[in-house]
N, C-alpha and C positions, 0 to 999 in steps of 0.2 A: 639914728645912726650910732649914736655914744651908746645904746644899750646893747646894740649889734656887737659895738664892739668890747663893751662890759663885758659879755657872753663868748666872747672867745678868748679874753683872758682869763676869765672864771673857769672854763673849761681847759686850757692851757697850762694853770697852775694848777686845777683836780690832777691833770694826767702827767706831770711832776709825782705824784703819790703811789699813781696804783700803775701797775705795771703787769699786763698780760702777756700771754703768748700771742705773737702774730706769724706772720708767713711773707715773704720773699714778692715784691709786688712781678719781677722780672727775674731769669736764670741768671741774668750777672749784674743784674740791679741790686745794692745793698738796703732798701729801701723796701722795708713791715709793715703791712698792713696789719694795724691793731683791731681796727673796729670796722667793720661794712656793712653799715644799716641801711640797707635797700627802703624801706618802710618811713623812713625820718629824712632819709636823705641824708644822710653823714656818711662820712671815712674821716680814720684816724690812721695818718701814716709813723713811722718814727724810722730812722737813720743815722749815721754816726758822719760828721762833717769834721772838716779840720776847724780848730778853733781858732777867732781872731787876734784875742791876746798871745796864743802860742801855737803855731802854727804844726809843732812837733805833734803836739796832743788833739785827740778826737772829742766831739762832745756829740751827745745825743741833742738832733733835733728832731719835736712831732709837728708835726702839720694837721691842723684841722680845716675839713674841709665842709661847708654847709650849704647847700643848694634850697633856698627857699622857696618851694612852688609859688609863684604869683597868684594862682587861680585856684587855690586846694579851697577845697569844699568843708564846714564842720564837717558836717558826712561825706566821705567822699564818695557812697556809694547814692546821695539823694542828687542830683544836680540841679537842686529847688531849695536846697537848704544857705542856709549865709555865709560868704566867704571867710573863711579862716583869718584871725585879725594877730592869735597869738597864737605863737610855735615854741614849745617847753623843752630843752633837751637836759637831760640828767643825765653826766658822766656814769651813777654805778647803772643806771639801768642800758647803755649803750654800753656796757661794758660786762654784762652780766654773761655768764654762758648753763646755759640750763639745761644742757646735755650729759645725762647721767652717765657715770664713771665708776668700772666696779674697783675697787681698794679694799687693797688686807688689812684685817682689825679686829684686835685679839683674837687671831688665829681663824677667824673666817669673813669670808669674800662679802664686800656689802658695795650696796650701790648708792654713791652719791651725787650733787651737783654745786656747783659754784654759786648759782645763783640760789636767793631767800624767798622771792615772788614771783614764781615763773608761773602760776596759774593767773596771774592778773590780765588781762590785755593787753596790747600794746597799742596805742594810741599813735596811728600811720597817718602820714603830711600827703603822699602821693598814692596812684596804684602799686601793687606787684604785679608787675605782667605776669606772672606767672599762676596768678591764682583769677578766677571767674567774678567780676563784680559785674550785677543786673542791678536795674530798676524799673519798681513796674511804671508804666506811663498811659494813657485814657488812648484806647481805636475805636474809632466809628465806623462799625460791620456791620451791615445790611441795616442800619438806622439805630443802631443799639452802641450803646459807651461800653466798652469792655476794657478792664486792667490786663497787660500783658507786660511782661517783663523783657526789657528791651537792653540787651550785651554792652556794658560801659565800657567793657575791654574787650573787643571780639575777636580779635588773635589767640585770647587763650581761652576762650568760650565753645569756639565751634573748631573742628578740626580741620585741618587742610582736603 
């Protein structure tokens, strides 16, 4: 519990520093979403509250928010493999944006990105429903073991 919550002040005081763009979580919500890491399970929100000592003045608060799967898998695509025991989050890598951007620079147009390691992986806690994770698993057909690959997420595997 005390590391838990080591890690949300560690991550509380990081996001004191760096400052991105976020977006509007509602049309008359004042409340940005900074970070939504589907793959980790994070959101980063931030919003401007009346302050306590002065009631006149606004101050920025972030909320982090961390949903720890109970049942994540090391692999989460083997359902054989050992349950996840630790879960690592790094503000700049939850904070990275690796989508190239063209900018003028000395007089001609080049593309660059925010992020330093965007060819690394990302090392994901739950599914993305949105993407196909299989694993193969032993069928016994007509007296024979055969591997076939059997749909971990079959909503986004097979089509309606």
């Amino acid at each position: 519990m005390k590391s838990s919550l080591l890690l949300c002040v560690a991550l509380a005081v990081s996001l004191g520093i760096v400052l991105v763009a976020g977006y509007p979580v509602g049309p008359t919500n004042a409340e940005y979403v900074l970070v939504s890491n589907k793959c980790q399970c994070v959101t980063v929100t931030s919003k401007f509250v009346p302050s306590k000592e002065n009631p006149d003045e606004e101050v920025l608060e972030r909320n982090i928010r961390i949903i720890v799967p109970l049942k994540a898998r090391e692999n989460i695509s083997d359902p054989l493999s050992p349950l996840r025991t630790t879960f690592v989050y790094r503000l700049s890598e939850l904070c990275k944006n690796c989508d190239p951007v063209e900018i003028e620079l000395g007089g001609g147009i080049h593309q660059a990105q925010q992020g330093n390691s965007c060819e690394e992986p990302q090392t994901c806690y739950t599914y993305d429903r949105n993407e196909c994770y299989s694993s193969p698993v032993p069928l016994l057909y007509h007296g024979e073991v055969r591997q076939v690959p059997a749909a971990l997420t079959p909503a986004s595997c097979f089509a309606e």
